[in-house]
N, C-alpha and C positions, 0 to 999 in steps of 0.2 A: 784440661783437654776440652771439658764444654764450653768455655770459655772461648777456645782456639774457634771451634768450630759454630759458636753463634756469630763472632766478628767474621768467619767465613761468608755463614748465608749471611749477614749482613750488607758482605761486602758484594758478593753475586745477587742481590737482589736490589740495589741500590746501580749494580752493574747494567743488571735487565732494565731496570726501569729509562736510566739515561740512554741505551742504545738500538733496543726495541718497543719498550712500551710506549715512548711518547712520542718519538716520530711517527710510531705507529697509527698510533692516536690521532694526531694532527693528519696523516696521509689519511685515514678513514676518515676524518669528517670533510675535508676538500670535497674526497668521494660522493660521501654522502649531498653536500651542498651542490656539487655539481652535473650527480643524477637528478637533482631536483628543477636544476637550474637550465643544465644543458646549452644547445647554442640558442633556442629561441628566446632564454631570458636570462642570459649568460649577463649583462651587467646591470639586472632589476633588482634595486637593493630591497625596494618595495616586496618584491615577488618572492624574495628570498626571506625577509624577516615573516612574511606573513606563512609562508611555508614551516618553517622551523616554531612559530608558535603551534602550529594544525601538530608537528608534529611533539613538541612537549604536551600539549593536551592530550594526543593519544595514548603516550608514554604515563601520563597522572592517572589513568582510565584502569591500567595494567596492576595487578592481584601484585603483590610483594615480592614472592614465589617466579611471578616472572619476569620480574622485574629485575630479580638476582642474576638468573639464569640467563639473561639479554647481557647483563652486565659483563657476565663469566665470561662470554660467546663475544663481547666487543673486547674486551682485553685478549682474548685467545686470537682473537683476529690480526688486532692489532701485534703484538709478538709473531705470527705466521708471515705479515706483509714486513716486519724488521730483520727478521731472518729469510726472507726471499732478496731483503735490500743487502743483506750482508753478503749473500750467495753471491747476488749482482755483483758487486764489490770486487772479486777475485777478474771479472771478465772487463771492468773500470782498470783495472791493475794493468792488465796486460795490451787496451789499447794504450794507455797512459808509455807503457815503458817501449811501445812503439812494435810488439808483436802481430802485426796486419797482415793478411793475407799479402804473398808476396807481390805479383802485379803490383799492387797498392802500395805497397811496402818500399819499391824501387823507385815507383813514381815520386813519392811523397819525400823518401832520402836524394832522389836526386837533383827537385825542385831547390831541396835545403845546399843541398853543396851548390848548384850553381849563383844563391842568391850568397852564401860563403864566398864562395870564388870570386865573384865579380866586386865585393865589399873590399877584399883584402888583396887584389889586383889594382884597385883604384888608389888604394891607400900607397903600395909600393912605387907606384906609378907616382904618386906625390912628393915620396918621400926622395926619389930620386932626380928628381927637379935639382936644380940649380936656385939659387938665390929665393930660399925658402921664404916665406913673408909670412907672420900674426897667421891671419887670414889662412892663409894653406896650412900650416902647422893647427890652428882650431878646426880645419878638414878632415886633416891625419889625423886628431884625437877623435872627432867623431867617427868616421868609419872603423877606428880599433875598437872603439867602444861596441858599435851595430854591428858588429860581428863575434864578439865576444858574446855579444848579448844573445845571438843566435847557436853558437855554438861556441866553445873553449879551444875545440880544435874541428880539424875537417869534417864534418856532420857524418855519421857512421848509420845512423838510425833515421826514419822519418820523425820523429818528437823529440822535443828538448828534452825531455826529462830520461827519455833512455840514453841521449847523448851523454847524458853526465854518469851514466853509470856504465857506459862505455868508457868513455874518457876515465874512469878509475879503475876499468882492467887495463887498459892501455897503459896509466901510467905506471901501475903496480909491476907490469910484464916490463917496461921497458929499464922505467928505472930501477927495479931491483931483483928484476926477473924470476918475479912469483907470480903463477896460474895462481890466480885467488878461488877461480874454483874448486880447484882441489886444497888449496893452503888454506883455506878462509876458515872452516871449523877448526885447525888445529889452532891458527891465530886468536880465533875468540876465547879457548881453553887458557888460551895462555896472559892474556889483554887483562888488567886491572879492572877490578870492579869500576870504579870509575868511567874507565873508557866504555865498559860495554853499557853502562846503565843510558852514557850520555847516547850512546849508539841506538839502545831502544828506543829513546826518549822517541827520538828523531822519527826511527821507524814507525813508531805508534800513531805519529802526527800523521804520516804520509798510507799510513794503512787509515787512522778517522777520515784524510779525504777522499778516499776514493771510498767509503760507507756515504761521506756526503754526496760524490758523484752519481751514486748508485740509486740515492734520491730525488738527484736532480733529473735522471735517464725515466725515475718512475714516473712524475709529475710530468714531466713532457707527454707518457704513450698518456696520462690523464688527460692532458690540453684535447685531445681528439674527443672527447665526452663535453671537456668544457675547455673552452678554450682561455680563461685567463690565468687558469694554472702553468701556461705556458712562463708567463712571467715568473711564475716562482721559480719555476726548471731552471730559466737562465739565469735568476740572479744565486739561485744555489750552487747551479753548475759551473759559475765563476769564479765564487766563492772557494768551492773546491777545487778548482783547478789550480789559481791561485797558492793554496794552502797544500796543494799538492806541488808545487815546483818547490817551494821554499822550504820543505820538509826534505825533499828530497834533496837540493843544492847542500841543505846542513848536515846530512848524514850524511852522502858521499865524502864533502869534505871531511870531517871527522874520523871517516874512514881512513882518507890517505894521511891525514895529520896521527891517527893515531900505529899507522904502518912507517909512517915517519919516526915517531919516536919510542916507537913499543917491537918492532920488529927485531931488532939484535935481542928480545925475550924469547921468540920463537928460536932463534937461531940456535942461545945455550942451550935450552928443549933439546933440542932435538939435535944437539952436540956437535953444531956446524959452526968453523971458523973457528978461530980463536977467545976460547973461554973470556979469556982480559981483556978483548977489543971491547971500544965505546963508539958509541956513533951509529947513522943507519948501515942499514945493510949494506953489502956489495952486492954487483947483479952476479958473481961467480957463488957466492953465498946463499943468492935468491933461489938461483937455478939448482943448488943442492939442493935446497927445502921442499921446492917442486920436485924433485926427482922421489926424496923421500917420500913426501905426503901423496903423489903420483901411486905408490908403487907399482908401479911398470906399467900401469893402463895408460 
């Protein structure tokens, strides 16, 4: 049992370190470097190296005693501004999945459907031509492709990344007619270790970026003190963003792949359809499981 529980804190304090203490760290010293630096000598490398010596001299000056206690009080910090990044994180989450103030919300979905529409209008419009040639057929593959790429189907959300998890309640409701929001915890109860680990896997990526986004949101309100932390903002906030659509593209799928092939699991659960059937669902079978995991709300 002691065992259990040193590989425990082992495991949470190797945990803290990778995702509060040392970002933490590195955002405190930016801080630091660019209270010192600010906009009048914001690219004096001179002005900066000779500042940071003033300031290790001060610090060699400093009793042991307080020197601990500086130390104690910069890791406290630093852990306080990681878990303010974490908070942030939740609010990265929800413009990411396209949750906006509505105004903004309708603008921004309907910008995406018109620039949809007019992709996959032009493409039809090709396809129905007469005397197809190279040429026009490498048209019609590109515009399926820049529209695909924009959305899987008619843009629902203003971001791509809530589109895609729109697009897998759409397709869960249509093709086998389960509310995953009420079906979805009985589904993972019942889903092979396998599928759900892979499932996490995914999810943990797409929650690490928007922790990175949350750092990149911080380092930007920083560019206003000093402004070449602005650079950092944006090559983090790409970075994250980036690593937040591909996170998310691989869980969704996974998700329908694993309602594709794990769904007649839920079904015997919960005693719908025929015990013997093999295959996915049916939407008459879907629409039982919803009714059940529903119950009647």
């Amino acid at each position: 049992m002691t065992t259990f529980f040193d590989e425990l804190a082992k495991k949470l304090a190797e945990r803290w370190v990778s995702l509060l203490a040392i970002p933490g760290l590195l955002f405190l010293t930016v801080l630091l470097l660019g209270a010192r630096l600010r906009w009048a000598h914001a690219l004096d490398i001179g002005y900066a190296l000779d500042s940071l010596d003033n300031l290790a001299a001060d610090l060699s000056r400093w009793p042991a005693a307080r020197t601990a206690l500086c130390a104690a009080g910069v890791l406290l910090a630093a852990a306080a501004v990681g878990l303010a990044a974490a908070d942030l994180a939740a609010g990265i989450r929800l413009v990411w999945l396209g949750r906006w103030p509505a105004p903004l919300a309708r603008w921004r979905r309907r910008a995406r459907q018109d620039r949809w529409d007019n992709l996959v209008e032009r493409r039809f419009a090709l396809e129905d031509t007469s005397g197809r040639t190279e040429e026009m057929q490498a048209e019609i593959d590109d515009l399926a492709a820049r529209a695909n790429q924009l959305a899987m189907a008619r843009p629902a959300s203003p971001t791509w990344i809530g589109d895609r998890f729109k697009a897998l309640e759409s397709i869960g409701y249509q093709r086998y007619g389960l509310d995953l929001t009420f079906v979805w915890p009985a589904f993972w109860l019942v889903a092979p270790d396998l599928v759900r680990s892979e499932i996490e896997a995914a999810g943990s990526q797409f929650a690490d970026a928007t922790v990175r986004g949350s750092w990149a949101a911080l380092y930007a309100v920083l560019a206003l003190l000093w402004p070449p932390s602005a650079a950092v903002a944006v090559v983090t906030g790409f970075a994250a963003w980036r690593r937040g659509r591909s996170s998310a593209a691989a869980q969704t799928r996974l998700i329908e792949v694993a309602l594709d092939l794990h769904g007649r699991a839920l079904a015997t659960a919960l005693g719908v359809g025929d015990a013997n059937a093999t295959g996915p669902l049916t939407p008459d079978e879907g629409g039982e499981i919803t009714r059940i995991c529903r119950k009647g709300r």
